[in-house]
Phi, psi and omega in degrees: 000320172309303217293345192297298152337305173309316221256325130351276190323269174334324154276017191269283176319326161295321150325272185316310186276002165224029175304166161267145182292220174030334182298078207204109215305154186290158200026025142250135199235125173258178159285123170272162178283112178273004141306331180287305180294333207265359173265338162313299157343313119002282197274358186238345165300124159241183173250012164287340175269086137333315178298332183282024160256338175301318196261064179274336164345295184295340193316134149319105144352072174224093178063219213234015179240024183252344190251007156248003143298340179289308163317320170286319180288322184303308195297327169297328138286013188252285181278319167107237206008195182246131163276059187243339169308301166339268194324316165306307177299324181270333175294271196314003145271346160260324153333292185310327187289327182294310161300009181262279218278001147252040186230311197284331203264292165338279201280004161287315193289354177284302169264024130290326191299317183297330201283300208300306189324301180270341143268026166282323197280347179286313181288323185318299181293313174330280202280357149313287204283335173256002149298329190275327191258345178041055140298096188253133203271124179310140194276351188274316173325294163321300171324277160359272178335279174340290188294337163305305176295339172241014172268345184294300180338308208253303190295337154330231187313011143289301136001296188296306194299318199297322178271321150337318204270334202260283218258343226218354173302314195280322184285354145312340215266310194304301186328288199312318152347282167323319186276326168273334215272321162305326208257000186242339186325281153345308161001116161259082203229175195266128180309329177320276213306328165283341147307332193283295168356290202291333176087053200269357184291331191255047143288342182275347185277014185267145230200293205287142189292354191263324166267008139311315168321308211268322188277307173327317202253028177247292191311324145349297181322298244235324163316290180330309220233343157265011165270296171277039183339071190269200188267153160241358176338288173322313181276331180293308201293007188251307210279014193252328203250329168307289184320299195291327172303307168262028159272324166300305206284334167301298198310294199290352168256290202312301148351295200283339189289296212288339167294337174269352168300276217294353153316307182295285199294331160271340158289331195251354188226359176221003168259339177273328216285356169262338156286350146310312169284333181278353167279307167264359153282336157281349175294307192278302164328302180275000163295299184290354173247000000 
């Protein structure tokens, strides 16, 4: 009957990480995605329906494209014309991004499935191994274990947020930056204000050594063309494609980060705590002879 359960449970998580969005019995109500939606959102605005610069109010929540749709629709009462290139161009950077992070939602869900997997089968063998032998092992000892395993457990996705907040805050910080600078370009507004806009001043606050270069070579950028007032198109859409390259190059550490977590977190909260029990099943064993 566990392992039956176990098998539940796994398929349940798989399920959740490659269900299709919509896919979803009529009166069940799950959390919706807000990239889906604000890309729904995305997809049904035009700007010949002047009334739809009103709602922008209902807008989807999602990262740092929901407030640079907001910036567009402002300039569009401010100035008047049409984004909708913009708009285009900020959807397929949220397509992309939405395949990122179901790329990241995989490989967390991978190593929960291996962390839950193996401390399943460690209680399996626990109420086994006391059916067979019928010893009986103190419940505070059992206790023990339990809580040893899930203090392993709980530290999981602290770990995990910790290391997201770590590879993926500052290339975030970049997304944005970039996205205004692009999605603004066109403008006939002063390049200053769309810099103030984009917020090019926290460049100095990017920190990882691998998105120094890129910050570097934005602000470069950006000095360039309120000194000469040339174009930066070329260089942002060069510093977009850099940018995305070592956001891959994050991804593939980050990984490889989180394969030596769960290394850790199973040698040090779920290989003692199973080699604990087999310690005091022998214990209580050689008591008894």
């Amino acid at each position: 009957m566990s392992y039956f359960l176990y098998f539940i449970l796994i398929g349940a998580l798989i399920y959740w990480v490659e269900r299709p969005y919509g896919l979803v019995p009529k009166g069940l109500i799950i959390r919706p995605d807000p990239a889906a939606q604000l890309e729904e959102w995305l997809k049904r605005f035009h700007w010949g329906n002047r009334p739809d610069l009103g709602s922008q109010v209902n807008l989807p929540r999602y990262k740092y494209y929901s407030e640079i749709v907001e910036l567009l629709l402002q300039m569009a009462r401010r100035m008047g014309g049409q984004y909708q290139d913009s708009l285009l161009f900020l959807r397929e950077g949220l397509q992309r991004d939405q395949q990122f992070e179901r790329k990241l939602r995989e490989t967390a869900t991978g190593i929960y499935l291996q962390v839950v997997l193996f401390m399943g089968l460690t209680w399996a063998f626990i109420v086994v191994a006391l059916k067979l032998v019928e010893i009986p092992v103190p419940i505070l000892h059992l206790g023990l274990i339990l809580l040893w395993q899930l203090l392993g457990l709980s530290l999981l996705p602290i770990t995990m947020r910790w290391l997201r907040q770590r590879y993926f805050e500052d290339i975030g910080v970049l997304w944005k930056m970039l996205f205004v600078l692009k999605s603004l370009s066109r403008l006939p507004i002063a390049r200053a204000d769309i810099m103030a806009l984009a917020e090019v001043e926290k460049l100095k606050e990017v920190r990882a050594p691998k998105l120094e270069v890129i910050a570097e070579k934005l602000r470069d950028t950006c000095q360039k063309t309120l000194k000469l007032g040339i174009s930066y198109d070329d260089d942002v859409k060069y510093l977009m494609e850099e940018l995305r390259f070592t956001e891959s190059w994050h991804f593939e550490l980050f990984s490889k980060r989180l394969m030596v977590i769960k290394l850790g977190l199973l040698g040090l909260f779920f290989l003692p705590s199973y080699l604990a029990f087999i310690f005091c099943l022998l214990r209580d064993l050689m008591a008894l002879m």
